[in-house]
mmCIF file of the N, C-alpha and C atoms, coordinates in Angstrom:
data_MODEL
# 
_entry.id   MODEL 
# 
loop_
_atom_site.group_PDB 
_atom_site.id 
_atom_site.type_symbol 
_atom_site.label_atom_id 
_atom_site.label_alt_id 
_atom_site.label_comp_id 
_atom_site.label_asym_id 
_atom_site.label_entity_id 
_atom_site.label_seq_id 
_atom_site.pdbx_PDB_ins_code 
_atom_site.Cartn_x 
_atom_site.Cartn_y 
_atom_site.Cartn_z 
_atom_site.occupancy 
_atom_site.B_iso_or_equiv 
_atom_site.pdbx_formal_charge 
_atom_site.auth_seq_id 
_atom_site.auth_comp_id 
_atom_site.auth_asym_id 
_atom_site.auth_atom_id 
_atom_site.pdbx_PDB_model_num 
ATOM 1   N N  . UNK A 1 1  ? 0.836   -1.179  0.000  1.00 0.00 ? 1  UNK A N  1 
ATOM 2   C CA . UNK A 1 1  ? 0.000   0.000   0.000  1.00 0.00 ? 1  UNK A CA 1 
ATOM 3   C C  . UNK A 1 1  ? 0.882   1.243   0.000  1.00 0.00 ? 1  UNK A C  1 
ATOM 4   N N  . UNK A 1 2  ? 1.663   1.327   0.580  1.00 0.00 ? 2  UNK A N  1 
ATOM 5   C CA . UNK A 1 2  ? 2.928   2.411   0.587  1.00 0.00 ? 2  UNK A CA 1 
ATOM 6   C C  . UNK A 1 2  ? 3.485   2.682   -0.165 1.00 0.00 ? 2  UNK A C  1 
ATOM 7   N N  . UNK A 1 3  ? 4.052   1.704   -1.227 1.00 0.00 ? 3  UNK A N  1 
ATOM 8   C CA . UNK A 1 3  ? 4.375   1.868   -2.788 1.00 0.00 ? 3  UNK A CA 1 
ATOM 9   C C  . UNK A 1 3  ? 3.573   1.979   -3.315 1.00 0.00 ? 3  UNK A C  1 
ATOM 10  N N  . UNK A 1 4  ? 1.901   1.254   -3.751 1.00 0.00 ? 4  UNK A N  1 
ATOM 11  C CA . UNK A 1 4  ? 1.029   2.036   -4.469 1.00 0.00 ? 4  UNK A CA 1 
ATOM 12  C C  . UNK A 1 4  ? 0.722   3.561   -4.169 1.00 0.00 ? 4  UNK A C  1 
ATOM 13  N N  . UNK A 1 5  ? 0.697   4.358   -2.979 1.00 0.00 ? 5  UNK A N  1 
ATOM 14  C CA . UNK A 1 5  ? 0.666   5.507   -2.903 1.00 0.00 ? 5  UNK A CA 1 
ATOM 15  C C  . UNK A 1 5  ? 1.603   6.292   -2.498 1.00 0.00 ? 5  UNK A C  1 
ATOM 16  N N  . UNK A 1 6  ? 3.133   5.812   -3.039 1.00 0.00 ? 6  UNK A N  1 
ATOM 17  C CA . UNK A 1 6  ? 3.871   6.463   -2.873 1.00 0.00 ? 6  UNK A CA 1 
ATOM 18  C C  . UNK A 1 6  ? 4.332   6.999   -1.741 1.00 0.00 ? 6  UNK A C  1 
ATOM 19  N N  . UNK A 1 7  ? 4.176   6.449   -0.647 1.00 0.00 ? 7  UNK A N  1 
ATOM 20  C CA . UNK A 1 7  ? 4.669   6.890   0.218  1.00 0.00 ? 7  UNK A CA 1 
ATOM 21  C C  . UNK A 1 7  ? 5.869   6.011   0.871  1.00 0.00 ? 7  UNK A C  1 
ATOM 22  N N  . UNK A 1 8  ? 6.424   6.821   2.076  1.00 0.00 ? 8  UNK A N  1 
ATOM 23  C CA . UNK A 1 8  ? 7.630   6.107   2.650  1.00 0.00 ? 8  UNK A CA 1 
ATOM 24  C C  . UNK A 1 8  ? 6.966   5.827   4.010  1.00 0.00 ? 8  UNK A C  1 
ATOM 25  N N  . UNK A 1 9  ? 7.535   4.691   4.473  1.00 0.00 ? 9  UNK A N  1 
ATOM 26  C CA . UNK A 1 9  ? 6.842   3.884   5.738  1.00 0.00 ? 9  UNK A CA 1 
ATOM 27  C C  . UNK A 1 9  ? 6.019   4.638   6.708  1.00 0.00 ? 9  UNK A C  1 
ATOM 28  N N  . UNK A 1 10 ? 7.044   6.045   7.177  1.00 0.00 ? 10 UNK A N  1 
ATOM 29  C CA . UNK A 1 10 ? 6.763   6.385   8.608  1.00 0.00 ? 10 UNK A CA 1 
ATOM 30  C C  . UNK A 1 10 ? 5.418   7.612   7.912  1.00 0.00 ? 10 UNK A C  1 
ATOM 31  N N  . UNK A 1 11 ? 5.515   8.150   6.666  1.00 0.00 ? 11 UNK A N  1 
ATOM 32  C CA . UNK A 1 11 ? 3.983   8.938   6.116  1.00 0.00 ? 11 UNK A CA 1 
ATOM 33  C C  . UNK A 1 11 ? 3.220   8.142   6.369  1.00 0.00 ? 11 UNK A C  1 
ATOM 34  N N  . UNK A 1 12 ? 3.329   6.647   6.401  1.00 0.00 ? 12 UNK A N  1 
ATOM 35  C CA . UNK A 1 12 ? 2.167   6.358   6.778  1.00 0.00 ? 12 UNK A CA 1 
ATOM 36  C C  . UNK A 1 12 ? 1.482   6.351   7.978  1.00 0.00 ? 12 UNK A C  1 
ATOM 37  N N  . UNK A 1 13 ? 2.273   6.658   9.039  1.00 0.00 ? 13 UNK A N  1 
ATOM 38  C CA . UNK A 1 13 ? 1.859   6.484   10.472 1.00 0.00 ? 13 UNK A CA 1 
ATOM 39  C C  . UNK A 1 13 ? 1.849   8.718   10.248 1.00 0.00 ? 13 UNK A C  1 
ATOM 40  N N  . UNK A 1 14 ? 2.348   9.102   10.092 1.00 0.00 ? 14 UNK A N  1 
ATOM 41  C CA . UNK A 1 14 ? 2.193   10.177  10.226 1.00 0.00 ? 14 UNK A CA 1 
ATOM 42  C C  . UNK A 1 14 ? 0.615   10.973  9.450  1.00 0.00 ? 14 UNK A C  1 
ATOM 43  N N  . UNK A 1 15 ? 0.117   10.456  8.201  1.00 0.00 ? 15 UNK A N  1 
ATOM 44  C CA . UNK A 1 15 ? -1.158  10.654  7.436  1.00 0.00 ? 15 UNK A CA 1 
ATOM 45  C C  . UNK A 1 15 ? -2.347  10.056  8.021  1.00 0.00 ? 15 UNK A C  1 
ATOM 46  N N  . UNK A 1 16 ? -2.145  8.991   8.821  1.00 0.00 ? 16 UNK A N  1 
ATOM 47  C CA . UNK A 1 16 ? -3.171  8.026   9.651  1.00 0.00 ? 16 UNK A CA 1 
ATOM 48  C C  . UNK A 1 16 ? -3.653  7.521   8.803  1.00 0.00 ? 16 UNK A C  1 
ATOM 49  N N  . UNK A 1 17 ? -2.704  6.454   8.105  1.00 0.00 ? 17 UNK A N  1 
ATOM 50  C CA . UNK A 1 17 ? -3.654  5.438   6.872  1.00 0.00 ? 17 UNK A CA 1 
ATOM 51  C C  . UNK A 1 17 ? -4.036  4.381   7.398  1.00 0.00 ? 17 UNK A C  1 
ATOM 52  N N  . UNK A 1 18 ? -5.311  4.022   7.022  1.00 0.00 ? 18 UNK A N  1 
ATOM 53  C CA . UNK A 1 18 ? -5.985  3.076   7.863  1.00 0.00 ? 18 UNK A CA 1 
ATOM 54  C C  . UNK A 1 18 ? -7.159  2.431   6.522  1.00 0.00 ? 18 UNK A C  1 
ATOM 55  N N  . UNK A 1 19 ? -7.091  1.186   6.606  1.00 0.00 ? 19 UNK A N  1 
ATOM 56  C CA . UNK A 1 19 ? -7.556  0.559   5.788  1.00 0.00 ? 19 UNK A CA 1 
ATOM 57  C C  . UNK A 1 19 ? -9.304  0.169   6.590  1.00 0.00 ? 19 UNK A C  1 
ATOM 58  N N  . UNK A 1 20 ? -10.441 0.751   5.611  1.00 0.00 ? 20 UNK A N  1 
ATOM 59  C CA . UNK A 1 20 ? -12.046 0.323   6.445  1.00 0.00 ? 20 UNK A CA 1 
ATOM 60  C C  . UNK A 1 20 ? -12.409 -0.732  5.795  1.00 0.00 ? 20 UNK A C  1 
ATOM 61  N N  . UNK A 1 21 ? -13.083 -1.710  5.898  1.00 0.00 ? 21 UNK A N  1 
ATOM 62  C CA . UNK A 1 21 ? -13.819 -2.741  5.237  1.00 0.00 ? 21 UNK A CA 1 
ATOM 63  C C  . UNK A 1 21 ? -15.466 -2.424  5.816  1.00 0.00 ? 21 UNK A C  1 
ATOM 64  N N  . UNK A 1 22 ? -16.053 -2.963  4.594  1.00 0.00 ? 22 UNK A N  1 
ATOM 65  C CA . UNK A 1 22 ? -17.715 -2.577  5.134  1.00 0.00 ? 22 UNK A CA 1 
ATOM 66  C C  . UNK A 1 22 ? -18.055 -3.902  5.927  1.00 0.00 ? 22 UNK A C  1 
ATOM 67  N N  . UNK A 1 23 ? -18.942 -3.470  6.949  1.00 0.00 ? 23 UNK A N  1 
ATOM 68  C CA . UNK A 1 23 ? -19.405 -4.260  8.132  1.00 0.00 ? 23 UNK A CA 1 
ATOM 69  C C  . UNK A 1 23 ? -18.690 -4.387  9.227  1.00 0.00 ? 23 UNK A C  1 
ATOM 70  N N  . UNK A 1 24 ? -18.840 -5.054  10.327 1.00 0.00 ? 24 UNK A N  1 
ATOM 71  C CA . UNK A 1 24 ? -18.807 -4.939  11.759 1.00 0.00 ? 24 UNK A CA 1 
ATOM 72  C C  . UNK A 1 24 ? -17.098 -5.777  11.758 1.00 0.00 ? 24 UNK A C  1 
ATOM 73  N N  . UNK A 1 25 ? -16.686 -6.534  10.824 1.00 0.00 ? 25 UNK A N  1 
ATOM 74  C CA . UNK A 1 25 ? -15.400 -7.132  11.209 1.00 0.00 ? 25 UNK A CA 1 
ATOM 75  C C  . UNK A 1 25 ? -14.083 -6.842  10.193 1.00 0.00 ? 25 UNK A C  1 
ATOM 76  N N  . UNK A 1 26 ? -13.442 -6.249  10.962 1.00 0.00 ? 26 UNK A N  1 
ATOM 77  C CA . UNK A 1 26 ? -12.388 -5.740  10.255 1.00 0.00 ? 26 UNK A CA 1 
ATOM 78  C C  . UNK A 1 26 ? -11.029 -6.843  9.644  1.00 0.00 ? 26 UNK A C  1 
ATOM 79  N N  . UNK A 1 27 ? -11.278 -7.143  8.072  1.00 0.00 ? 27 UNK A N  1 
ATOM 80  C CA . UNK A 1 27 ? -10.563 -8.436  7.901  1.00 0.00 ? 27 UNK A CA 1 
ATOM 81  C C  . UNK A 1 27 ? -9.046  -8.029  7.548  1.00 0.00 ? 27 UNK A C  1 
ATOM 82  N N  . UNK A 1 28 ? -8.650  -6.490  7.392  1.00 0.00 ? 28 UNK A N  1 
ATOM 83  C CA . UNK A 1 28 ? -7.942  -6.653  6.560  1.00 0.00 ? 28 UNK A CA 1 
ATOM 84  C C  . UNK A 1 28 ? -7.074  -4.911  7.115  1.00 0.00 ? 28 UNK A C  1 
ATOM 85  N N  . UNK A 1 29 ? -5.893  -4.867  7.543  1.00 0.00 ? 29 UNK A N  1 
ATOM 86  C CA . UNK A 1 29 ? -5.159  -4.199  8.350  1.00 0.00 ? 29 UNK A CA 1 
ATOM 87  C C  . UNK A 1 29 ? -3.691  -3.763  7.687  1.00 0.00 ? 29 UNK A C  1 
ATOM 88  N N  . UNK A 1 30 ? -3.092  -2.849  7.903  1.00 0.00 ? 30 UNK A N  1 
ATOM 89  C CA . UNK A 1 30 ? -1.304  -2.496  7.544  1.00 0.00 ? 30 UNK A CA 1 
ATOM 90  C C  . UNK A 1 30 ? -0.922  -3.032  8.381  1.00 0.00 ? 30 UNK A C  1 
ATOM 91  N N  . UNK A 1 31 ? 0.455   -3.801  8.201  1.00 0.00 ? 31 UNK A N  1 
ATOM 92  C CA . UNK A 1 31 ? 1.553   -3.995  8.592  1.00 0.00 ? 31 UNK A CA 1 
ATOM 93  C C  . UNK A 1 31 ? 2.403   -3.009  8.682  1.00 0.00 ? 31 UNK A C  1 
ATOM 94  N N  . UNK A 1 32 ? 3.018   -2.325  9.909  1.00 0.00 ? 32 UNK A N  1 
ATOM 95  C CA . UNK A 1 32 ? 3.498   -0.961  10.660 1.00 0.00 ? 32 UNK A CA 1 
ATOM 96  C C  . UNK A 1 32 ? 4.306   -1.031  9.716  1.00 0.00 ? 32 UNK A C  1 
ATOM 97  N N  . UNK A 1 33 ? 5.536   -2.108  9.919  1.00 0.00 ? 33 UNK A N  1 
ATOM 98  C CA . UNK A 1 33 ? 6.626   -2.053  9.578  1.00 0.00 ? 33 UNK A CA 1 
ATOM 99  C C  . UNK A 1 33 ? 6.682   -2.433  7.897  1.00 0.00 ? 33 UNK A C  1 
ATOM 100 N N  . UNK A 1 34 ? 6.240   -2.677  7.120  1.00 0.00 ? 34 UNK A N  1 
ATOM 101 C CA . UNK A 1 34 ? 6.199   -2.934  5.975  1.00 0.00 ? 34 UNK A CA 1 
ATOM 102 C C  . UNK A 1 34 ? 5.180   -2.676  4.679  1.00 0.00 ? 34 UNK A C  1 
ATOM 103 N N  . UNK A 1 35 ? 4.155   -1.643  5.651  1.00 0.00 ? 35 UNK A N  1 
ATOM 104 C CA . UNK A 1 35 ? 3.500   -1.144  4.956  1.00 0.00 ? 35 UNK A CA 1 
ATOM 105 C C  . UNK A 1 35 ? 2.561   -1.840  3.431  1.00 0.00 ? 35 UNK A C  1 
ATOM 106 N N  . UNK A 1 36 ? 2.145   -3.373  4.209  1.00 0.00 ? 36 UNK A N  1 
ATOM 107 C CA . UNK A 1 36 ? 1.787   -4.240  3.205  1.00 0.00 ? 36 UNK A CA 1 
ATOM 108 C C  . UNK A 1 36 ? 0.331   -4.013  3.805  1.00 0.00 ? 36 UNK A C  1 
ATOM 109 N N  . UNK A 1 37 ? -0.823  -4.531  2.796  1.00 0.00 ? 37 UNK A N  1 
ATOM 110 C CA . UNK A 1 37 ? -2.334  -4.890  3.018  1.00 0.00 ? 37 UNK A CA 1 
ATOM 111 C C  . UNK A 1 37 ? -2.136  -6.774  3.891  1.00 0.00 ? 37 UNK A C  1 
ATOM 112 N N  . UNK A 1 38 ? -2.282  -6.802  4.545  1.00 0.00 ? 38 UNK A N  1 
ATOM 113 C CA . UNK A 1 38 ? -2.724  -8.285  5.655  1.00 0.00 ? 38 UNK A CA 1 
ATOM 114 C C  . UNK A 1 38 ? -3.836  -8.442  6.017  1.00 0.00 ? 38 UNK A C  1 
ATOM 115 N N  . UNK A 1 39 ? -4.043  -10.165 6.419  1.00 0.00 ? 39 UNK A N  1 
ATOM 116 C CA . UNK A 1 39 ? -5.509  -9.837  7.239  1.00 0.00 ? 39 UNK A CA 1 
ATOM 117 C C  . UNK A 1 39 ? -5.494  -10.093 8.355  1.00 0.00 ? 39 UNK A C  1 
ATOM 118 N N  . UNK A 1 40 ? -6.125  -9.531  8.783  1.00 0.00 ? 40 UNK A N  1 
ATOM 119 C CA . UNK A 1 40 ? -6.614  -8.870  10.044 1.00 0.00 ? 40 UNK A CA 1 
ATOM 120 C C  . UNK A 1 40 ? -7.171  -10.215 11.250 1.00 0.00 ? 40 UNK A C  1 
ATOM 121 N N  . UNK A 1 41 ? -7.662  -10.690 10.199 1.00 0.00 ? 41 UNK A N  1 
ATOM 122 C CA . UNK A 1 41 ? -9.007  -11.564 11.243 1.00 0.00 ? 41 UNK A CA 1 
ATOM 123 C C  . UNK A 1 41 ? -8.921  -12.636 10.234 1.00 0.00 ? 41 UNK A C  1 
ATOM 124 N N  . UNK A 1 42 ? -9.357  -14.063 10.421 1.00 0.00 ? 42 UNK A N  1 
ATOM 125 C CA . UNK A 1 42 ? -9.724  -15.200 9.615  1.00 0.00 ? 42 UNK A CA 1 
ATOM 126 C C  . UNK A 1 42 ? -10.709 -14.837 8.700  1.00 0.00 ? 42 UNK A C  1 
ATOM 127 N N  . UNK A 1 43 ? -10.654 -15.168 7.584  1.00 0.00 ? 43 UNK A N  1 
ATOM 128 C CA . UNK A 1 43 ? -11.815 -15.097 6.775  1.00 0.00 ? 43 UNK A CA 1 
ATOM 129 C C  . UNK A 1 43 ? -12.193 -16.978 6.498  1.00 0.00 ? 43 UNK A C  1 
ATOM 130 N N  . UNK A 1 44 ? -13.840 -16.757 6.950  1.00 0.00 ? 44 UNK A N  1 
ATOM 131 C CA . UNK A 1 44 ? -14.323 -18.064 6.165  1.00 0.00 ? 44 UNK A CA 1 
ATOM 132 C C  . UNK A 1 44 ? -14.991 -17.694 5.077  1.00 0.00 ? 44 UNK A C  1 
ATOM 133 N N  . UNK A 1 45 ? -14.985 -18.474 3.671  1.00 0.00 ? 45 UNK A N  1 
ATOM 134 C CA . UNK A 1 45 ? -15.427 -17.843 2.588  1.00 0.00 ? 45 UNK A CA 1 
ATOM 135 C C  . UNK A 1 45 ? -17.191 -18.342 2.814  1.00 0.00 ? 45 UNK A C  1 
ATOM 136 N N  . UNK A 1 46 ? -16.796 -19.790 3.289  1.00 0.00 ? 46 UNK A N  1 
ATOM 137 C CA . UNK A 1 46 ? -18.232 -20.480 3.398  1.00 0.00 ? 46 UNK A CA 1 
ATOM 138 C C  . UNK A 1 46 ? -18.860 -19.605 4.163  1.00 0.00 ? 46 UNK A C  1 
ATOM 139 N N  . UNK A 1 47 ? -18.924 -19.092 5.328  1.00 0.00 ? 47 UNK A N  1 
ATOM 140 C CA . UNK A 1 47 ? -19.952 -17.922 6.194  1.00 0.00 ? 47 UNK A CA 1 
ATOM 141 C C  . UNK A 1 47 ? -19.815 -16.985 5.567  1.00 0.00 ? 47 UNK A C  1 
ATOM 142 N N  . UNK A 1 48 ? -19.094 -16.415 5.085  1.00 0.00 ? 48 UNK A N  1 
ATOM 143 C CA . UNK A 1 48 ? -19.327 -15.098 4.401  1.00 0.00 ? 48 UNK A CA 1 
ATOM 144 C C  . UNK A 1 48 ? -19.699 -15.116 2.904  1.00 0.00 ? 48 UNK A C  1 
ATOM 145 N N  . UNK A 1 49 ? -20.182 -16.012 1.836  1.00 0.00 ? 49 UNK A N  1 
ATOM 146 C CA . UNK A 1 49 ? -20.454 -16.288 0.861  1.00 0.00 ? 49 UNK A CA 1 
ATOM 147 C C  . UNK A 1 49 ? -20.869 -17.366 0.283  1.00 0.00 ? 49 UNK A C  1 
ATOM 148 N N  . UNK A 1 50 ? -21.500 -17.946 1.173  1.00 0.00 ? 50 UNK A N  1 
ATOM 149 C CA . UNK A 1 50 ? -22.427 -19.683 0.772  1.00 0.00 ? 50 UNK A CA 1 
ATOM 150 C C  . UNK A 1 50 ? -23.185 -19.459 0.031  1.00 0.00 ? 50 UNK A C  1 
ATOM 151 N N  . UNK A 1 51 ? -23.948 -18.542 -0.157 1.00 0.00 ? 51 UNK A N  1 
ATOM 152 C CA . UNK A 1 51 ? -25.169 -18.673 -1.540 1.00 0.00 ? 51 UNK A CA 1 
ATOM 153 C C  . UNK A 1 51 ? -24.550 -17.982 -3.007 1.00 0.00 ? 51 UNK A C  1 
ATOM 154 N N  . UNK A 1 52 ? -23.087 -17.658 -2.666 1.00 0.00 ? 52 UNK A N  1 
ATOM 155 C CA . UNK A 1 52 ? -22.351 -16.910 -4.096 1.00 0.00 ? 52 UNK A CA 1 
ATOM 156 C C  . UNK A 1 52 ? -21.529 -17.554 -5.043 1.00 0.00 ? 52 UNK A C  1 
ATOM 157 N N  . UNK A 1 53 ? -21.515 -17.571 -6.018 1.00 0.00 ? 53 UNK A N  1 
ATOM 158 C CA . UNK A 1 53 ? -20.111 -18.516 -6.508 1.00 0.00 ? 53 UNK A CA 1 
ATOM 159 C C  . UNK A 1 53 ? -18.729 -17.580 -6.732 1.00 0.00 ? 53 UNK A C  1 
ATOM 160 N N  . UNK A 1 54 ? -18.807 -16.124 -7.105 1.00 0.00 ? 54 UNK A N  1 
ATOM 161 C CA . UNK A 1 54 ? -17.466 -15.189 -6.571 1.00 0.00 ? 54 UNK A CA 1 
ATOM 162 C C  . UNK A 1 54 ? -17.413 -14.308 -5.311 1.00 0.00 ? 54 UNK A C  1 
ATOM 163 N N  . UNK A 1 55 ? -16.892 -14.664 -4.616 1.00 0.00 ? 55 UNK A N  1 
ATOM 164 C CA . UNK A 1 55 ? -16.543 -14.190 -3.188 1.00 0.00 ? 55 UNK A CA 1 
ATOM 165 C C  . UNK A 1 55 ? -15.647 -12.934 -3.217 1.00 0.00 ? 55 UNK A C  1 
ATOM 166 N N  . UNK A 1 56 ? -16.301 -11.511 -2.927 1.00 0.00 ? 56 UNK A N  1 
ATOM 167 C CA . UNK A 1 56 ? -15.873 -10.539 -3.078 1.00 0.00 ? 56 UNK A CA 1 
ATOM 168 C C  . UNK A 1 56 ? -15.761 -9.783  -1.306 1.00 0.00 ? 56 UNK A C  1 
ATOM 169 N N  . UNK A 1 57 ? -14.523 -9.459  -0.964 1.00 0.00 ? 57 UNK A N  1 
ATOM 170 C CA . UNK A 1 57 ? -14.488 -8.737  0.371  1.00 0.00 ? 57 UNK A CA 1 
ATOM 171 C C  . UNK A 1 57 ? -14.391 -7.470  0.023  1.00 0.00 ? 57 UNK A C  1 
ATOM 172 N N  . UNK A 1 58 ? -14.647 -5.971  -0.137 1.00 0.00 ? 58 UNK A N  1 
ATOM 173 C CA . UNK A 1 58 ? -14.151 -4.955  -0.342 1.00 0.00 ? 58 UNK A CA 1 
ATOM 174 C C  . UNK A 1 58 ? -13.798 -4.218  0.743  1.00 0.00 ? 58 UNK A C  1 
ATOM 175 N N  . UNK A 1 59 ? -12.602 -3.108  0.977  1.00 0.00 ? 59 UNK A N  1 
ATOM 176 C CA . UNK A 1 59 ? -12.707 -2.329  1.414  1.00 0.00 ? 59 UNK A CA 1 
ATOM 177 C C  . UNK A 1 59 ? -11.962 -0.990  1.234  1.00 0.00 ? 59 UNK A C  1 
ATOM 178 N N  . UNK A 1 60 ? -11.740 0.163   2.125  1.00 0.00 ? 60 UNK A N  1 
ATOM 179 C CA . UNK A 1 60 ? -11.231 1.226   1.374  1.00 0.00 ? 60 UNK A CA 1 
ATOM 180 C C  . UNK A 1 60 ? -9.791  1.890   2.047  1.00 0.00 ? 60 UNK A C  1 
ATOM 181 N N  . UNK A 1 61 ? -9.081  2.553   1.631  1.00 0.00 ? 61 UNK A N  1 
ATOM 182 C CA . UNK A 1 61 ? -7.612  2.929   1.985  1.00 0.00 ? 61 UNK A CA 1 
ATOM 183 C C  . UNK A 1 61 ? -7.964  4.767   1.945  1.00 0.00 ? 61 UNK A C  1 
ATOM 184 N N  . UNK A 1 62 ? -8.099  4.685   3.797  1.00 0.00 ? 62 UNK A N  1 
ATOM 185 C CA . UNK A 1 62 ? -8.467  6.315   3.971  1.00 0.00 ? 62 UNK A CA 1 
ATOM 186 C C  . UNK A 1 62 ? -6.790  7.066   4.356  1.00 0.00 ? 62 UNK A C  1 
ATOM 187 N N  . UNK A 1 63 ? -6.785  8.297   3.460  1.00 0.00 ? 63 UNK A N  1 
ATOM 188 C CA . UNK A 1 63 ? -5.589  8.643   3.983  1.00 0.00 ? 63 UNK A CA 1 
ATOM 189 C C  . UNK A 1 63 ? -5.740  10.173  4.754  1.00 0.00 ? 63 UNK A C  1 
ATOM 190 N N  . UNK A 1 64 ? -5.697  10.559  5.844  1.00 0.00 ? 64 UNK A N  1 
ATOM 191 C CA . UNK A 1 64 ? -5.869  11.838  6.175  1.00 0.00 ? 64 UNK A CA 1 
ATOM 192 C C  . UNK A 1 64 ? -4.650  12.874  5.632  1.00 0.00 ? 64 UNK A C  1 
ATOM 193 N N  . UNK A 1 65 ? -5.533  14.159  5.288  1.00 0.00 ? 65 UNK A N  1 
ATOM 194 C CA . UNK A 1 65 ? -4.829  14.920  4.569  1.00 0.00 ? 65 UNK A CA 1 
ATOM 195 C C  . UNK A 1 65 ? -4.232  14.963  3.315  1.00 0.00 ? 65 UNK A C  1 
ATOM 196 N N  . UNK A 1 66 ? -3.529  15.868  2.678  1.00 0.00 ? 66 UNK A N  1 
ATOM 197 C CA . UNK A 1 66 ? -3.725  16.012  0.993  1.00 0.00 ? 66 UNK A CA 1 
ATOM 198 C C  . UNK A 1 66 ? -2.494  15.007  0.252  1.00 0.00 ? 66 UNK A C  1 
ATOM 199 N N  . UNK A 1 67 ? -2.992  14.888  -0.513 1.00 0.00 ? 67 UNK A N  1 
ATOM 200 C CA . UNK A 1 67 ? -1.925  14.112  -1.629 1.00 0.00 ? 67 UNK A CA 1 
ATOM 201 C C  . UNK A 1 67 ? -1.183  14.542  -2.668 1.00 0.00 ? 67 UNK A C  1 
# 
């Protein structure tokens, strides 16, 4: 995430980038030190997508302040 937006590690703790996912469980988090997308929490695809055949998680990369 840090190389897609160009930034260097510690902008990211300094901009407060914080990755939201929609709904109550947050699957998907930065890594401080490496500034990668991880997850957060277990994902089961079966509870979260049993009646679907493509299993889509979305969420969004908020960055405070300008770019």
């Amino acid at each position: 995430v840090a190389k897609d937006l160009g930034l260097q590690l510690p902008a990211l703790r300094d901009r407060g980038v914080r990755i939201l996912d929609n709904g109550r469980t947050q699957y998907f988090s930065l890594h401080g030190k490496t500034g990668y997308l991880v997850t957060a929490e277990r994902i089961d695809r079966e509870q979260l997508c049993e009646s679907v055949q493509q299993c889509v998680l979305q969420c969004e990369t908020l960055v405070e302040g300008e770019m």
